[in-house]
Structure formats: structure tokens, C-alpha cells
N, CA, C and O atoms as a CHARMM CRD file, in Angstrom:
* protein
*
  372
    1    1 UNK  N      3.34100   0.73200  37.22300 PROA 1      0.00000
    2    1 UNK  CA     4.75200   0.98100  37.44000 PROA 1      0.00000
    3    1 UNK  C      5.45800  -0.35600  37.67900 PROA 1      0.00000
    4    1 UNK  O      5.15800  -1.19700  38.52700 PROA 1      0.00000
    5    2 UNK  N      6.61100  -0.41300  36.63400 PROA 2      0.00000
    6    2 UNK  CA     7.58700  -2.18200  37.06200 PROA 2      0.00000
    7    2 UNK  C      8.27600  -1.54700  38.27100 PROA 2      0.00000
    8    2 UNK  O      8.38800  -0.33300  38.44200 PROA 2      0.00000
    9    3 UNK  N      8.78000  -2.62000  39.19000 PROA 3      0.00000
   10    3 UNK  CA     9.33700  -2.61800  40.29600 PROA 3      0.00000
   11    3 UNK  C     10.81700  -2.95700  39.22200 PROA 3      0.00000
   12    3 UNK  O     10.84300  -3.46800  38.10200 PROA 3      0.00000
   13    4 UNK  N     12.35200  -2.26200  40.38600 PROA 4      0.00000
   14    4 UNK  CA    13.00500  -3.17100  40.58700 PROA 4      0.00000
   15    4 UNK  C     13.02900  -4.16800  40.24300 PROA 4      0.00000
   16    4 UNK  O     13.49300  -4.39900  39.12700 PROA 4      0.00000
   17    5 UNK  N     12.54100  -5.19400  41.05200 PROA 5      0.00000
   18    5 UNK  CA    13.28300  -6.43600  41.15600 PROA 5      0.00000
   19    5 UNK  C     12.15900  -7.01700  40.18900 PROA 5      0.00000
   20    5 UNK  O     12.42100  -8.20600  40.01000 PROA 5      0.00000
   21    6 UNK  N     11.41600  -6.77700  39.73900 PROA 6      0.00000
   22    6 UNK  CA    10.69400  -7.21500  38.17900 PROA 6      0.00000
   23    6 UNK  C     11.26700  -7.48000  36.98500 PROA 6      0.00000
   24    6 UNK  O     11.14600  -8.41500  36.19300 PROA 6      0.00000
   25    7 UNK  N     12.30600  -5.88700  37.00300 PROA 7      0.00000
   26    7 UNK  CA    13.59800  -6.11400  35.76000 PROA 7      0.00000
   27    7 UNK  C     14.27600  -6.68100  36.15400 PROA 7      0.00000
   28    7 UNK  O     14.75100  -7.33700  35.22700 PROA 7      0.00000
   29    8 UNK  N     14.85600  -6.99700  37.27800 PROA 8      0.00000
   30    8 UNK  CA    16.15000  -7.73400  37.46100 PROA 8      0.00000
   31    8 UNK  C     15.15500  -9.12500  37.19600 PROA 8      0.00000
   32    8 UNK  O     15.61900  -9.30000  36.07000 PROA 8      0.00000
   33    9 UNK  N     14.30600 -10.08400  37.31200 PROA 9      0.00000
   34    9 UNK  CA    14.00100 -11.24900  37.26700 PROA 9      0.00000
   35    9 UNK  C     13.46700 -11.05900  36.07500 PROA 9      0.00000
   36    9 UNK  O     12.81400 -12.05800  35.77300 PROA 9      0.00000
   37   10 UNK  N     13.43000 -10.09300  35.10100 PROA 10     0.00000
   38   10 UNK  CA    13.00500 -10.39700  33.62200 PROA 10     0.00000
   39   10 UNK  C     14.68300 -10.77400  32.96900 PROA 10     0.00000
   40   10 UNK  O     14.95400 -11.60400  32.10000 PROA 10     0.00000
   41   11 UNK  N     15.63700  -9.86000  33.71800 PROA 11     0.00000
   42   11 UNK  CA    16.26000  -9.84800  32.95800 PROA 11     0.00000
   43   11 UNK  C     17.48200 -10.94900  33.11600 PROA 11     0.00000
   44   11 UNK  O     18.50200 -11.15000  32.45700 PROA 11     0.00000
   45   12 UNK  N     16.93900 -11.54300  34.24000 PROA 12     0.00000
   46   12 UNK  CA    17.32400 -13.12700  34.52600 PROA 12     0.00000
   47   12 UNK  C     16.70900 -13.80900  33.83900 PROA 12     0.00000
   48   12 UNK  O     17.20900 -14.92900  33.73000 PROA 12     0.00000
   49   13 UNK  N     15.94000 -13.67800  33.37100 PROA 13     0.00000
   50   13 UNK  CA    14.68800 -14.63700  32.34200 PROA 13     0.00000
   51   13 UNK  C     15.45400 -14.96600  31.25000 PROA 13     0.00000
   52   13 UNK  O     15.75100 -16.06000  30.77100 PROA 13     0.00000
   53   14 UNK  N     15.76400 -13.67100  30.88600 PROA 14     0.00000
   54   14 UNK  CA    16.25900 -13.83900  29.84700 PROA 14     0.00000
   55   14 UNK  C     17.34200 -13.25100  29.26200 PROA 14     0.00000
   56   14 UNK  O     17.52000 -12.51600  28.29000 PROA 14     0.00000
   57   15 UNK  N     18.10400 -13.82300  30.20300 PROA 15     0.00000
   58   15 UNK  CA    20.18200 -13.98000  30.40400 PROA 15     0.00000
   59   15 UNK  C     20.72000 -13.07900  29.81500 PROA 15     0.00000
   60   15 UNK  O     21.69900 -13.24100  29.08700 PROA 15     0.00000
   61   16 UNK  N     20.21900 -12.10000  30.01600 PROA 16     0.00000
   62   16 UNK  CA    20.75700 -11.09800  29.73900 PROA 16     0.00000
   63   16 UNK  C     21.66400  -9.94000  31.00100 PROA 16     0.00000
   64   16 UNK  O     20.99500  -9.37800  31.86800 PROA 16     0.00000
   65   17 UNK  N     22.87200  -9.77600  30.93200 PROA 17     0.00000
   66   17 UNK  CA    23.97100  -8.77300  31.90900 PROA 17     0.00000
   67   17 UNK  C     23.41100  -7.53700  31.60500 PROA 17     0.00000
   68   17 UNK  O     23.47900  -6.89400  30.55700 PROA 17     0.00000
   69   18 UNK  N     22.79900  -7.26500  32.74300 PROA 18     0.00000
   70   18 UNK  CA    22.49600  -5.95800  32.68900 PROA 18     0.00000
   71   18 UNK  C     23.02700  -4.95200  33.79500 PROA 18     0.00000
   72   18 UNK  O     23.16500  -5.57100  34.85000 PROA 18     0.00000
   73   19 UNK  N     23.38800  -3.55600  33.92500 PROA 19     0.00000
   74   19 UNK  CA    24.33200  -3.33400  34.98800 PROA 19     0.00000
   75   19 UNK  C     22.97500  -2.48700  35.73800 PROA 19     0.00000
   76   19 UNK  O     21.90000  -2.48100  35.13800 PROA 19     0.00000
   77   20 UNK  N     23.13500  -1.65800  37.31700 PROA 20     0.00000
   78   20 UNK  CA    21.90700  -1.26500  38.03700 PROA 20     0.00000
   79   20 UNK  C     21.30200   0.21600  36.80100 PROA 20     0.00000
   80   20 UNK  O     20.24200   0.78100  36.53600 PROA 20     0.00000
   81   21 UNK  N     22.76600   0.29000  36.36700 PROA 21     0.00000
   82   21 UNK  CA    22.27400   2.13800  35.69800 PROA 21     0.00000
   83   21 UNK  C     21.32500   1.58700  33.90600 PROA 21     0.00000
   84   21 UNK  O     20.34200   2.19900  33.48700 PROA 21     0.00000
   85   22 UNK  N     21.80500   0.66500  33.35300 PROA 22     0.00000
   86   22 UNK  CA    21.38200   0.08300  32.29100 PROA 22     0.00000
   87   22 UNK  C     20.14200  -0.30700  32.85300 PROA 22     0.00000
   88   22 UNK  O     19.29700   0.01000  32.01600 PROA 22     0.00000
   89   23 UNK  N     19.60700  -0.81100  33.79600 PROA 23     0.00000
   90   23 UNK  CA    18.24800  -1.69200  34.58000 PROA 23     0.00000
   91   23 UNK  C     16.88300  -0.76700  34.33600 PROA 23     0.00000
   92   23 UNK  O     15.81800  -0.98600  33.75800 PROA 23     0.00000
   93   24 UNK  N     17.61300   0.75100  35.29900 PROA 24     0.00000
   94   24 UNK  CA    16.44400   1.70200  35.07600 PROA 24     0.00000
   95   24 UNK  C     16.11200   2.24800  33.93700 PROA 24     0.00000
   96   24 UNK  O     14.94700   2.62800  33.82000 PROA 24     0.00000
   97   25 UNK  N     17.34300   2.47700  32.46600 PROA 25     0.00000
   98   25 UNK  CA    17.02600   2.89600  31.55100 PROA 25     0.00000
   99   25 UNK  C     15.98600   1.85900  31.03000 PROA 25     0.00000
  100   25 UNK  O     14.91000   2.27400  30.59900 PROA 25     0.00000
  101   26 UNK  N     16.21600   0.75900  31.04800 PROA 26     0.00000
  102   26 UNK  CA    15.52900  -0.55200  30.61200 PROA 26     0.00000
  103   26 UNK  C     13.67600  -0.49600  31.06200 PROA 26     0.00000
  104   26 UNK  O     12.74700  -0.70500  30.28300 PROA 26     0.00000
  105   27 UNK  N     13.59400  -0.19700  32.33600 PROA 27     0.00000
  106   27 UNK  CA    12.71300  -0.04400  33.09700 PROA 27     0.00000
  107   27 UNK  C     11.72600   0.99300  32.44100 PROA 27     0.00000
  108   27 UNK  O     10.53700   0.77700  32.20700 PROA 27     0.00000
  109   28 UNK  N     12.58600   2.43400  32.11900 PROA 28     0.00000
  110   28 UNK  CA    11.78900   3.35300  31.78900 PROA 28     0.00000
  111   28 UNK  C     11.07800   3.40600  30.34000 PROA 28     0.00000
  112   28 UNK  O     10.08500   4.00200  29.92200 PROA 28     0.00000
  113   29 UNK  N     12.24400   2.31000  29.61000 PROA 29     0.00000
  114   29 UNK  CA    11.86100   1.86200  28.31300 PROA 29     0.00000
  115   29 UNK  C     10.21400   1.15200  28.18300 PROA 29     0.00000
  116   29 UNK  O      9.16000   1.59100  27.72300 PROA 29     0.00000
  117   30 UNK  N     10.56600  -0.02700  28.77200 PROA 30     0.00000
  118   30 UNK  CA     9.24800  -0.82500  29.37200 PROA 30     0.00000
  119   30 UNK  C      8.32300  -0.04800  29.38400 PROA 30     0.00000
  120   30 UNK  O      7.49600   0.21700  28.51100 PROA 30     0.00000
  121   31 UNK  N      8.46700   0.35700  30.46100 PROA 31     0.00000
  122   31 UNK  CA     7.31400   1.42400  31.08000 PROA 31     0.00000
  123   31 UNK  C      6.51800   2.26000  29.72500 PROA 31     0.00000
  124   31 UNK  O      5.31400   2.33600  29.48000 PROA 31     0.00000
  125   32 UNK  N      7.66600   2.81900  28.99900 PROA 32     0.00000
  126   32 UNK  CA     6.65700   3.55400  27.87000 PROA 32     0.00000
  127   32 UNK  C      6.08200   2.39700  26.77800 PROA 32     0.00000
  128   32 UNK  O      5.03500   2.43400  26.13200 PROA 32     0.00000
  129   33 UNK  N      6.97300   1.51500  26.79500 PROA 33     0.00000
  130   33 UNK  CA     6.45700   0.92300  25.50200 PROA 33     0.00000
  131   33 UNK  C      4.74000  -0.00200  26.15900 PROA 33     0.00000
  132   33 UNK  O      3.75900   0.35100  25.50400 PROA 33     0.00000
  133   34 UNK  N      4.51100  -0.78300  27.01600 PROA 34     0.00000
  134   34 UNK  CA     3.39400  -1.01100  28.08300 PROA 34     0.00000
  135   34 UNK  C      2.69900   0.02600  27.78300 PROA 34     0.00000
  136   34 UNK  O      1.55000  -0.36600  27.57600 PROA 34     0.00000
  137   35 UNK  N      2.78300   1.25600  27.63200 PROA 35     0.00000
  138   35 UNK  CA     1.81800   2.09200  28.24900 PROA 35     0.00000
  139   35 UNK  C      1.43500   2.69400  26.64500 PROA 35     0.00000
  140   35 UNK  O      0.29800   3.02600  26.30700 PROA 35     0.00000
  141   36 UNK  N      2.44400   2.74000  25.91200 PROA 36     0.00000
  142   36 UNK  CA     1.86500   2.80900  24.16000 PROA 36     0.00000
  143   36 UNK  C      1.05000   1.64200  24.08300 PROA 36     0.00000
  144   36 UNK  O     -0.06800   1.99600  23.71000 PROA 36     0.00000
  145   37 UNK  N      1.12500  -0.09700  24.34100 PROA 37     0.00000
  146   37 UNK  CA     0.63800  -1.16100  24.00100 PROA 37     0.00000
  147   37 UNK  C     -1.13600  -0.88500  24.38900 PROA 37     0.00000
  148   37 UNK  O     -2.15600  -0.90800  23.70000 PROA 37     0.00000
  149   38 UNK  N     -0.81100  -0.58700  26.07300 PROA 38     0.00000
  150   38 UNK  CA    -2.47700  -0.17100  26.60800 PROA 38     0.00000
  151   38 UNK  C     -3.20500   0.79600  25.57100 PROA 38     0.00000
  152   38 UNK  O     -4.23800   0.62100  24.92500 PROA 38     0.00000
  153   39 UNK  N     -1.98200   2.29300  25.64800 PROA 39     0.00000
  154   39 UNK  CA    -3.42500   2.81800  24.51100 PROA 39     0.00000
  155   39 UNK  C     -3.77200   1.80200  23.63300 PROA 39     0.00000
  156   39 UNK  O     -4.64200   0.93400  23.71400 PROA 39     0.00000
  157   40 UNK  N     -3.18400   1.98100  23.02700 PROA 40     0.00000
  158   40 UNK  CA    -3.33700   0.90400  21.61400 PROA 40     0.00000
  159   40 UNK  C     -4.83400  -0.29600  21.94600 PROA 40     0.00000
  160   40 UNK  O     -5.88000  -0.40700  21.30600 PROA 40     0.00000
  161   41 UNK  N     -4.50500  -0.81100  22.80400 PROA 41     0.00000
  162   41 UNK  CA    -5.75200  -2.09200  23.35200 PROA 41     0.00000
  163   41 UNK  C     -6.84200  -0.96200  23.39600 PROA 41     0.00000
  164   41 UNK  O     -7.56800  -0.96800  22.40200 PROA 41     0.00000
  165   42 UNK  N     -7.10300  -0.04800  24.27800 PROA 42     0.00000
  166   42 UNK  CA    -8.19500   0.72900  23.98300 PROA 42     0.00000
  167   42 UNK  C     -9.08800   1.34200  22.86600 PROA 42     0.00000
  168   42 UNK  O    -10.31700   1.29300  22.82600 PROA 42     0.00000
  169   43 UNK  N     -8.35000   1.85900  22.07200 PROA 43     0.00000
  170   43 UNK  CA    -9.08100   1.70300  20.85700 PROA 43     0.00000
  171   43 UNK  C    -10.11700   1.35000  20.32500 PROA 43     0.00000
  172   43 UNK  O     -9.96500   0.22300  19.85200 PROA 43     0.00000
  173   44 UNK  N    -11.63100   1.95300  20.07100 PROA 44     0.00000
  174   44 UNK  CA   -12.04200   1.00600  19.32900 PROA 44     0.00000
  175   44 UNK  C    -12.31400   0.18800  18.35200 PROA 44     0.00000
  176   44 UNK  O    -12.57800   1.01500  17.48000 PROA 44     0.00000
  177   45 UNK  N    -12.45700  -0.93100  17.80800 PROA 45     0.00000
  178   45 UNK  CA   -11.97800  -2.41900  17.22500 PROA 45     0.00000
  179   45 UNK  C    -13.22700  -1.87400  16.18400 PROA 45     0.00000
  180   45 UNK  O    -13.37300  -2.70800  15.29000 PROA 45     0.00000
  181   46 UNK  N    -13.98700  -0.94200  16.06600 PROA 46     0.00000
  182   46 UNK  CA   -15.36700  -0.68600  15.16900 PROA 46     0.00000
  183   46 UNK  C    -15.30400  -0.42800  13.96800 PROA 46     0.00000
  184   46 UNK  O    -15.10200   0.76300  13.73200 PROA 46     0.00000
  185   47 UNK  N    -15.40400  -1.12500  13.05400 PROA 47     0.00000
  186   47 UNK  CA   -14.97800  -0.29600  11.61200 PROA 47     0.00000
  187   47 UNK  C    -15.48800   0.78600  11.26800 PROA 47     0.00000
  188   47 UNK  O    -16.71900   0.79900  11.26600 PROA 47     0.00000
  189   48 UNK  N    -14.59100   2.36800  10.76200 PROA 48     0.00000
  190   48 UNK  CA   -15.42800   3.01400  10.32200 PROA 48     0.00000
  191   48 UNK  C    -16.27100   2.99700   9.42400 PROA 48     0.00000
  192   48 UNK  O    -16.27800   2.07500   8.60800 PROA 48     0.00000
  193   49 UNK  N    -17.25300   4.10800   9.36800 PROA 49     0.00000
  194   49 UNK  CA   -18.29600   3.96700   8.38400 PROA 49     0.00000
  195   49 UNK  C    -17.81500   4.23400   6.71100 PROA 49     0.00000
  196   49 UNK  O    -17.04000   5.18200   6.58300 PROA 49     0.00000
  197   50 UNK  N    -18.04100   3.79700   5.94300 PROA 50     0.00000
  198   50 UNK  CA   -17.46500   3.96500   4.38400 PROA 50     0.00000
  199   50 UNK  C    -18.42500   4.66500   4.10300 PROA 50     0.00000
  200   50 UNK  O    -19.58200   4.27000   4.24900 PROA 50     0.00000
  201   51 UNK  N    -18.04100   6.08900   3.54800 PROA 51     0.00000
  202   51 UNK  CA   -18.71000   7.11800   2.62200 PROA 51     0.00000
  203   51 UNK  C    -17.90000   7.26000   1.42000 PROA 51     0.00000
  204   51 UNK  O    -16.69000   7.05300   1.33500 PROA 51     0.00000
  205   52 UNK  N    -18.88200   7.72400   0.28800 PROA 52     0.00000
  206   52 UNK  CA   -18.52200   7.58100  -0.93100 PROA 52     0.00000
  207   52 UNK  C    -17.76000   9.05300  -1.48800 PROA 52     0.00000
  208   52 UNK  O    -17.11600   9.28200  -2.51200 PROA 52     0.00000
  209   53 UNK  N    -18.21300  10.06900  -0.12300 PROA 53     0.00000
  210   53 UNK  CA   -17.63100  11.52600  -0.28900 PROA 53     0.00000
  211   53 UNK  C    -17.86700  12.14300  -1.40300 PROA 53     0.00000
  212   53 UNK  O    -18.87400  11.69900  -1.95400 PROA 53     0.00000
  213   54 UNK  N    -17.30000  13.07200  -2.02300 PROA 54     0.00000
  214   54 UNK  CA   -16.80700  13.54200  -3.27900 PROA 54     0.00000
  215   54 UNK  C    -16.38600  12.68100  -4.13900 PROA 54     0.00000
  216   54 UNK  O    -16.15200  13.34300  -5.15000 PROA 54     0.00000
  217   55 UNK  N    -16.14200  11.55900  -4.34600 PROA 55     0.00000
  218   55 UNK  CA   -16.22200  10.98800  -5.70300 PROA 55     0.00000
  219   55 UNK  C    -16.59200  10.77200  -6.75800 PROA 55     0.00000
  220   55 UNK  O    -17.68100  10.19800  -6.75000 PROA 55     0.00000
  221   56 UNK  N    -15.98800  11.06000  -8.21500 PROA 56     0.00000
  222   56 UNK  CA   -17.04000  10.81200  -9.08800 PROA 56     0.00000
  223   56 UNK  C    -16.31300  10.33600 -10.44100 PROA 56     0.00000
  224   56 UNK  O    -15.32000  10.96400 -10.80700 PROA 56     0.00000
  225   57 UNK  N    -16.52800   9.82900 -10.78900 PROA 57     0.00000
  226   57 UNK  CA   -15.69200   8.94000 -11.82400 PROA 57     0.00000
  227   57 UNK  C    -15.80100   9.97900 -13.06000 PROA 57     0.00000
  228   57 UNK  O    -16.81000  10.55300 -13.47200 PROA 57     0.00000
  229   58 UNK  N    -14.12800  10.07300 -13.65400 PROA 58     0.00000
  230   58 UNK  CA   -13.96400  11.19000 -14.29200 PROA 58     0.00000
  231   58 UNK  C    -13.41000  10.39200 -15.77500 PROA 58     0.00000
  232   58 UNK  O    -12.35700  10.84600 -16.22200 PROA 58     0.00000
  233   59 UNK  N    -13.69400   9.88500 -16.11800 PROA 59     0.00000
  234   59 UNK  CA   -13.32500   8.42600 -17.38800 PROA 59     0.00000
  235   59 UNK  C    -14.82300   8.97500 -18.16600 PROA 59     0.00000
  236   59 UNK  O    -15.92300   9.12700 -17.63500 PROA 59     0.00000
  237   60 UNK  N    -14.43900   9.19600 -19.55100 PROA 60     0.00000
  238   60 UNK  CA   -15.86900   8.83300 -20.30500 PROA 60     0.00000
  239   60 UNK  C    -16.24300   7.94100 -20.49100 PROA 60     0.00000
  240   60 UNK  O    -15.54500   6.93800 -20.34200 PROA 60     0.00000
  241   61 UNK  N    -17.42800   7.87900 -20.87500 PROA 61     0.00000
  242   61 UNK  CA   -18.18800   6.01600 -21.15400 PROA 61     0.00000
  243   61 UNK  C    -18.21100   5.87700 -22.52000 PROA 61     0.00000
  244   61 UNK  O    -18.58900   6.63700 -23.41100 PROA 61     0.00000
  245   62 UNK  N    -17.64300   4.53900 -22.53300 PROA 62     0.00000
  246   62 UNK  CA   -17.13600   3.90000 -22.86100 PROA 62     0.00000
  247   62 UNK  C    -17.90400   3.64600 -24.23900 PROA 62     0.00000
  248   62 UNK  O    -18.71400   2.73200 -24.08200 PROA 62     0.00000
  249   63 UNK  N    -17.91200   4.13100 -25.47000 PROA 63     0.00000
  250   63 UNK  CA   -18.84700   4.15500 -26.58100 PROA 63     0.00000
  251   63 UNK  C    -18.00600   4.39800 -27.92400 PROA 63     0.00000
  252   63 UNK  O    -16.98100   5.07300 -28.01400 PROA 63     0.00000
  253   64 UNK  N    -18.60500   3.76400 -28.86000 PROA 64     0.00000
  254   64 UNK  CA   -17.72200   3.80400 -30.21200 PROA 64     0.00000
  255   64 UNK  C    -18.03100   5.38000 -30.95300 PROA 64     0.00000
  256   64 UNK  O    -19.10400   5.82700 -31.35900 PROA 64     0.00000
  257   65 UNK  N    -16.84700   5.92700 -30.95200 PROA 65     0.00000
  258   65 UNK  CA   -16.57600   7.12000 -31.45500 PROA 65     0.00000
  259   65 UNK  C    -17.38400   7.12700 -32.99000 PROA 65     0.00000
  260   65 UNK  O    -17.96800   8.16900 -33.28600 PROA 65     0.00000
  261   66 UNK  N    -17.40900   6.31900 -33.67000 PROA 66     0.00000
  262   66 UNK  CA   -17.51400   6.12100 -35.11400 PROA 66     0.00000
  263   66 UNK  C    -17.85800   4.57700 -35.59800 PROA 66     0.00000
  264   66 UNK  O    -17.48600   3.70000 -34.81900 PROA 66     0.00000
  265   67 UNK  N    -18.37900   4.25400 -36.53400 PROA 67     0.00000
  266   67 UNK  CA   -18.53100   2.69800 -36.85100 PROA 67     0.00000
  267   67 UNK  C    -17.30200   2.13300 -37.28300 PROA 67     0.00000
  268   67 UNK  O    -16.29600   2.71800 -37.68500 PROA 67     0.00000
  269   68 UNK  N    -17.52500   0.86400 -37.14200 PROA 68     0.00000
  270   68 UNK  CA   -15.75100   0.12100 -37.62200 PROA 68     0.00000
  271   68 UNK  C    -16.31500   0.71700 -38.79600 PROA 68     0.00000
  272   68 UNK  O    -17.36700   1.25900 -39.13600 PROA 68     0.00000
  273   69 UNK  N    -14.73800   0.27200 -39.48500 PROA 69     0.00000
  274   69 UNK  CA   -14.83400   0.48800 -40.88200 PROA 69     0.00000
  275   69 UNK  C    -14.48400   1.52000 -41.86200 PROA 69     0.00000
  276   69 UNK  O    -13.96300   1.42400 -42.97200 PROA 69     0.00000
  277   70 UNK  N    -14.97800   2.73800 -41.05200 PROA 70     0.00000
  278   70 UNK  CA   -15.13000   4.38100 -41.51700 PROA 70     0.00000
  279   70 UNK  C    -14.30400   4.96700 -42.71300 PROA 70     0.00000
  280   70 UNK  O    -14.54200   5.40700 -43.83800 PROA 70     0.00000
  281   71 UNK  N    -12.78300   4.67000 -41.59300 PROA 71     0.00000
  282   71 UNK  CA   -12.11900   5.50500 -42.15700 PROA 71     0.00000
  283   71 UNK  C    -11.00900   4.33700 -42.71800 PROA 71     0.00000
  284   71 UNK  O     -9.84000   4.63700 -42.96300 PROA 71     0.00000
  285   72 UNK  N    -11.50300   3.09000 -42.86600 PROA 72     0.00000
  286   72 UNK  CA   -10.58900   1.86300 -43.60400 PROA 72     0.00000
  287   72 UNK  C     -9.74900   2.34600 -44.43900 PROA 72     0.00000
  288   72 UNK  O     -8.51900   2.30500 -44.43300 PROA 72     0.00000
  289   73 UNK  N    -10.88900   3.07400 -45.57500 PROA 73     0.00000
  290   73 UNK  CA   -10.31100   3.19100 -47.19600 PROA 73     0.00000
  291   73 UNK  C     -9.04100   4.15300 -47.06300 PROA 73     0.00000
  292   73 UNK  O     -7.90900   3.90000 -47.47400 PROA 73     0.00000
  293   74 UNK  N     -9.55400   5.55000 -46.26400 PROA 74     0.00000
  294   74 UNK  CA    -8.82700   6.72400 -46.03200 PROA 74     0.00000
  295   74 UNK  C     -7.60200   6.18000 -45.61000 PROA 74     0.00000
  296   74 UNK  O     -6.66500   6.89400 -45.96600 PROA 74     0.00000
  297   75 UNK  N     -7.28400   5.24800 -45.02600 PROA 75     0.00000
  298   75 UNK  CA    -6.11800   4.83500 -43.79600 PROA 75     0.00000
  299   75 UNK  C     -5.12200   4.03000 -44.86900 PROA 75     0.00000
  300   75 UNK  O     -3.90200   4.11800 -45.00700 PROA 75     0.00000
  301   76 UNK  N     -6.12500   3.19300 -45.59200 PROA 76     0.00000
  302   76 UNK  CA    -4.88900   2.41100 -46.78200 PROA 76     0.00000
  303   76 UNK  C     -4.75000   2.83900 -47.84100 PROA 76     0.00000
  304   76 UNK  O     -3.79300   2.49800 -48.53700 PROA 76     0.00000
  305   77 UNK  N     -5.82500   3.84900 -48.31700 PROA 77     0.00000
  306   77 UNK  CA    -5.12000   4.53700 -49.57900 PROA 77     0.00000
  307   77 UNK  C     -3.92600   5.61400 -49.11800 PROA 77     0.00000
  308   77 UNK  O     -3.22400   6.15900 -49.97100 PROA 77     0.00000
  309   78 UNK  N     -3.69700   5.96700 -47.12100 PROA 78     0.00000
  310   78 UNK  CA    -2.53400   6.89200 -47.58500 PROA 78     0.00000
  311   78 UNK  C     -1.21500   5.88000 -47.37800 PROA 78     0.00000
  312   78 UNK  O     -0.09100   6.38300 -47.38100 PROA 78     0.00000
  313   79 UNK  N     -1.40100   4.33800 -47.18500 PROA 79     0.00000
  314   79 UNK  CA    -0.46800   3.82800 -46.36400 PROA 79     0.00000
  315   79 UNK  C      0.29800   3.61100 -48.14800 PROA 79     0.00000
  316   79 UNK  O     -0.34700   3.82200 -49.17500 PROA 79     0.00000
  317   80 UNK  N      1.78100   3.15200 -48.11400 PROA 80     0.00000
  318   80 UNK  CA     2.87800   3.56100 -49.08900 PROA 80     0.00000
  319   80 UNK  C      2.29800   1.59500 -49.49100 PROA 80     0.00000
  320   80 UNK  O      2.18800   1.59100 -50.71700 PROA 80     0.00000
  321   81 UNK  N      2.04600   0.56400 -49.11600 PROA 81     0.00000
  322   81 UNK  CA     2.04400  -0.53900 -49.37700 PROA 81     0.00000
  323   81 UNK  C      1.02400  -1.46900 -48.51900 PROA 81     0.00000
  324   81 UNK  O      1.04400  -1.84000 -47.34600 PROA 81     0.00000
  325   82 UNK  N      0.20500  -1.67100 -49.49900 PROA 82     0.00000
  326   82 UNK  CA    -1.04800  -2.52000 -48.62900 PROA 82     0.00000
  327   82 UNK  C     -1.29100  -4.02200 -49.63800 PROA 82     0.00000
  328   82 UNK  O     -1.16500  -4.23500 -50.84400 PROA 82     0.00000
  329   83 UNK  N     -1.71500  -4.92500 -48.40300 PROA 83     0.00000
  330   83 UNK  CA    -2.04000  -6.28900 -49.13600 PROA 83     0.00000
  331   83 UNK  C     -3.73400  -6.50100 -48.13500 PROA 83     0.00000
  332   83 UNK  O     -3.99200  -6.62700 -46.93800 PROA 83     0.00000
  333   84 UNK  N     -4.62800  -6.44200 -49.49700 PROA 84     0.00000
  334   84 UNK  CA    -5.94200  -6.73000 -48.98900 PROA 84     0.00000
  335   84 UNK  C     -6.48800  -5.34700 -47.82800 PROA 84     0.00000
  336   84 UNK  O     -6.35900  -4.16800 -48.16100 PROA 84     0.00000
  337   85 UNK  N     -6.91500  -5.64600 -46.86500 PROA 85     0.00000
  338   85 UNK  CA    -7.16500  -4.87500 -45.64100 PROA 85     0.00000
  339   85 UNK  C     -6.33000  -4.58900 -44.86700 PROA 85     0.00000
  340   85 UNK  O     -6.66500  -3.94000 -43.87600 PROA 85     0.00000
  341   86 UNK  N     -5.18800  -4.91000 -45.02000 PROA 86     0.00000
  342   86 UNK  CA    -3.67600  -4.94800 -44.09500 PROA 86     0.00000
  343   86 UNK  C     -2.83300  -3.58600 -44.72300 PROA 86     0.00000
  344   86 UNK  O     -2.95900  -3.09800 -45.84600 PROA 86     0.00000
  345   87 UNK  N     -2.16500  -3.25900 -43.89500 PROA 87     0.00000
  346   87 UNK  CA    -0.85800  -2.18800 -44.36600 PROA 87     0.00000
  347   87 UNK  C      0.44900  -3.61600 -44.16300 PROA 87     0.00000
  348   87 UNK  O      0.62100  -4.55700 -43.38900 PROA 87     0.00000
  349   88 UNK  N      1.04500  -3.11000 -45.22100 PROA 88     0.00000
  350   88 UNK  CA     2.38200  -3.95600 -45.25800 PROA 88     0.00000
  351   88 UNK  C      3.73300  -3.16800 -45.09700 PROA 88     0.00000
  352   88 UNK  O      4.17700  -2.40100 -45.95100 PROA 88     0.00000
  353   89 UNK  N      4.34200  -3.46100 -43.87100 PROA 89     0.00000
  354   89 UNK  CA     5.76100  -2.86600 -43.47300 PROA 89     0.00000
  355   89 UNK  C      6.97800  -3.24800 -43.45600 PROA 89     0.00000
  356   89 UNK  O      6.85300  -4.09600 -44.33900 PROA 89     0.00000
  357   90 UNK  N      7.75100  -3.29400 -43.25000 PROA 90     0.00000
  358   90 UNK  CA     9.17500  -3.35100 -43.61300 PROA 90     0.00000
  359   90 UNK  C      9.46000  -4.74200 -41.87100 PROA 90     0.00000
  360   90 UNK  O      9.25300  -4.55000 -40.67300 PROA 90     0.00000
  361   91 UNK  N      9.90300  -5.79100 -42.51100 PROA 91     0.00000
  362   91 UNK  CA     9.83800  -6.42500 -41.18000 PROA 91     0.00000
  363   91 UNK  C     10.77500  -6.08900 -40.02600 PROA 91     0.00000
  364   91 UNK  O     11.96400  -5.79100 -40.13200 PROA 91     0.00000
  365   92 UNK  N      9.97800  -6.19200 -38.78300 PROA 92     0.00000
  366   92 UNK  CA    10.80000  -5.73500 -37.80000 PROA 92     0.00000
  367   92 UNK  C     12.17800  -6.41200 -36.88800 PROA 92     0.00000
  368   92 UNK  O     13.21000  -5.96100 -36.39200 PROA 92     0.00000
  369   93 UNK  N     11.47800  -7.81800 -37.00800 PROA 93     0.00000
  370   93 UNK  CA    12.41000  -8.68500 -36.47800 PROA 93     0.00000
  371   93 UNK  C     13.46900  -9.39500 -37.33300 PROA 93     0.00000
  372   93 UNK  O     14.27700 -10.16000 -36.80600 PROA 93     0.00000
């Protein structure tokens, strides 16, 4: 518990006008915020333990559907204009 004259010499500390009815609100302020800080220090500082739980990686792996190449021919015989292995388009920029 702050005393009185604890707030009044804090609050000389630090020049601050405070009136007697403002002092105790001040006081009671303190008081809770101190007493949140203590829990808080209690706590323990222990890291919890890391479990992997229910997790399970839901991504397929990672494997070639088909060989390069496959479907090359299929892809440029439907394209409207090809040079070599390339499709040729209308420029963009």
C-alpha cells in the first residue's frame, strides 16, 4: 500500500500540481498498475514445451507431372504463330 505522503513526494519529483482529490485517484492508479507489474514478475520465465500437435503438411510433393517436352508439339501446332520452339505474340509494350 503507497502512503500519502509517498504521492505527494513522487509527485514533487516530478513537478507535477496535483490537487488532495486528484492525489488519491493517482494513488489508486499506482496501486493497481504495481500490483499488475508484480503479477507479471511472477510468472514463470520457462519456455513452453513445442509440440508438433496435429500438423501435417497438406501441399503435394513436389514431382514432375509428365516429362518436359510432352505436350511441346500439341501446344505450338494450336498456337496461331510460332518461330522455332517459341509462340510468337503481338508485342505488349
Amino acid at each position: 500500500m503507497i502512503k500519502k505522503e509517498d504521492m505527494e513526494k513522487l509527485a514533487q519529483l516530478s513537478r507535477v500540481a496535483v490537487s488532495s482529490e486528484e492525489l488519491e485517484v493517482l494513488k489508486n492508479d499506482l496501486e493497481s498498475i504495481l500490483g499488475y507489474v508484480s503479477e507479471i514478475q511472477s510468472v514463470s520465465e520457462e519456455a513452453p514445451e513445442r509440440t508438433a500437435g496435429s500438423l501435417r503438411n497438406v501441399m503435394r510433393d513436389d514431382a514432375n507431372a509428365h516429362e518436359s517436352g510432352t505436350f511441346t508439339k500439341k501446344i505450338l501446332g494450336a498456337a496461331p504463330r510460332t518461330d522455332g520452339d517459341y509462340i510468337k505474340v503481338k508485342q505488349v509494350l
